[in-house]
N, C-alpha and C positions, 0 to 999 in steps of 0.2 A: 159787723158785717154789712148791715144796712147803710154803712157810712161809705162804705168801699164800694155798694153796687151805686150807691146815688152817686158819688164822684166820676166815676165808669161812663156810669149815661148822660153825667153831663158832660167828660170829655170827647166824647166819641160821637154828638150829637153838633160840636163846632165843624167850621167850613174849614178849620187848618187839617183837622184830624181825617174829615172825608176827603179830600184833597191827597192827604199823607197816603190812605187808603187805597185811593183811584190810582196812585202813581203806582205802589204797590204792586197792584192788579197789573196795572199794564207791564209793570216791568215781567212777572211772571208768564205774562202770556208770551211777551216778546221771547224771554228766554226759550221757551216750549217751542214756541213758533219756529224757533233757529236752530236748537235740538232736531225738531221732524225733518226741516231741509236738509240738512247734514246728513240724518241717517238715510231719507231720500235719494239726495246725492250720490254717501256712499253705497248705495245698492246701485243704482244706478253706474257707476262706475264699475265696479264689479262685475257686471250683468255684462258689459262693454267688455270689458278685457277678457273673460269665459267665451263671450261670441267671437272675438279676436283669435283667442287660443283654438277654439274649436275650427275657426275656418284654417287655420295657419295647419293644421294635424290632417283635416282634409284634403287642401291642399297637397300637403306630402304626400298621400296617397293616391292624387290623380283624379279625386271625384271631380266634378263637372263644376265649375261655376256658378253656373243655373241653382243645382243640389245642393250646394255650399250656402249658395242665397236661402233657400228654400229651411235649411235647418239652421241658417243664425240669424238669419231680417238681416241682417247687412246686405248694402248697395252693393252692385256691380263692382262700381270703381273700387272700393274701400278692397274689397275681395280683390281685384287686379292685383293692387297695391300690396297687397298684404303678399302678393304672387310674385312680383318683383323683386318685394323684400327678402322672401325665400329664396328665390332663383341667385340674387345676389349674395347670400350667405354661402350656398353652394360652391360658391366657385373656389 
């Protein structure tokens, strides 16, 4: 057993093995890192298309523009647009 742990620290103590390590390391963080954006993203996406749906259910109803801003943070124009989109479905 003493032969196995001296073998151990002297491979782990060369510049290929910390090297091999450090790459390691970074490959895990990257993955992690790219994991958070994605799930990031996909809320963020979601969040977007819920304030879409909810102004577009608004809209059919007649509420104000202004209102419509006021409960999904969406711009004016996006809200017009979203307005148009409907008006044109209508027809």
């Amino acid at each position: 057993m003493e032969q196995a742990i001296t073998a151990y620290e002297r491979i782990t103590v060369t510049p290929e093995f910390q090297e091999l390590e450090r790459l390691r390391a970074r490959a895990r963080h990257d993955e992690t890192s790219a994991l958070n954006y994605a799930e990031r993203k996909g809320r963020d996406e979601g969040a977007a298309a819920k304030a879409y749906s909810v102004a577009r259910s608004a809209l059919s109803q007649g509420l104000s523009l202004e209102v419509i801003q006021s409960i999904t943070g969406l711009d004016l124009e996006t809200i017009k647009s979203l307005g148009a989109e409907h008006a044109g479905h209508q027809k």
